[in-house]
C-alpha positions in Angstrom: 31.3 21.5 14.0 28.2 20.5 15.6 26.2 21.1 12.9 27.9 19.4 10.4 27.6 16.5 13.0 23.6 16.9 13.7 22.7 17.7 10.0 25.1 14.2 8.7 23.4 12.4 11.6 19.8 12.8 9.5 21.4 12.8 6.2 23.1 9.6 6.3 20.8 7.0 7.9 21.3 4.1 5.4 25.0 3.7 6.4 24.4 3.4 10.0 21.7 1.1 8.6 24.5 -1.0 7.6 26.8 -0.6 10.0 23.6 -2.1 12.6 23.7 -5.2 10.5 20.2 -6.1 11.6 17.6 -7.7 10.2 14.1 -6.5 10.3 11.1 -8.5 9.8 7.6 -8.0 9.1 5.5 -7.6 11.1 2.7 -10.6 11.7 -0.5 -9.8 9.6 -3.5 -9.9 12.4 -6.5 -11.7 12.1 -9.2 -10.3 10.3 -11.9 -8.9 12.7 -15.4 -10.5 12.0 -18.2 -8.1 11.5 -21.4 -8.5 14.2 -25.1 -6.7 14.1 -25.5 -3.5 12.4 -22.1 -3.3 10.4 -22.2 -6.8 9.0 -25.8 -5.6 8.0 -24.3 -2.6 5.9 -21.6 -4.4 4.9 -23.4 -7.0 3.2 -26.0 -4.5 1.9 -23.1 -2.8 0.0 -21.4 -5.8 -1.1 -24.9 -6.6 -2.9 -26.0 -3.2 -4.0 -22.3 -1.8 -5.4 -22.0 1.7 -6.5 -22.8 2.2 -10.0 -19.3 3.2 -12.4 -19.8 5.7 -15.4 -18.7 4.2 -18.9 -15.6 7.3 -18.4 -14.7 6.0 -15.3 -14.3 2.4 -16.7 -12.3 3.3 -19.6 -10.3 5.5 -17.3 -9.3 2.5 -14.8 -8.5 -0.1 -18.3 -6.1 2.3 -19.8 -4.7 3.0 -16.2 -4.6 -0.9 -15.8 -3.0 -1.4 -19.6 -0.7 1.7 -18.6 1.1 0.2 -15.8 1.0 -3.5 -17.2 2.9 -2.2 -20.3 5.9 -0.7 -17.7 5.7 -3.8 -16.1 8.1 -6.7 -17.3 7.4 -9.5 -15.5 4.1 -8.9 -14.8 1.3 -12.0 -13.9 -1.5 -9.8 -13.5 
């Protein structure tokens, strides 16, 4: 008998979920840290000088894209 009741303890989380009847929020999105000396530096170096993508790669990522809009319904992207 114990465990049946240890093994339904794991196996049924969503109804004492329910039975808890509380409400969970998100949590608050922190600031975004601002980047000093030799890491804004490299940052901004990559920012200008991006990594090169292949002409496979890129049609790769459209159809991906085109994929996923097509199962989408309401999509706005």
């Amino acid at each position: 008998m114990q465990i049946f009741l240890h093994i339904s303890k794991k196996c049924c989380t969503f109804a004492s979920a329910k039975v808890k009847k509380t409400k969970t929020m998100a949590r608050p999105i922190r600031e975004t840290p601002i980047l000093f000396g030799d890491e804004a530096r490299r940052f901004e170096m990559q920012m200008l000088n991006p990594k090169p993508v292949s002409a496979e790669q890129k049609e790769r990522m459209i159809s991906d894209y085109e994929f996923l809009r097509s199962r989408c319904v309401n999509c706005t992207f």
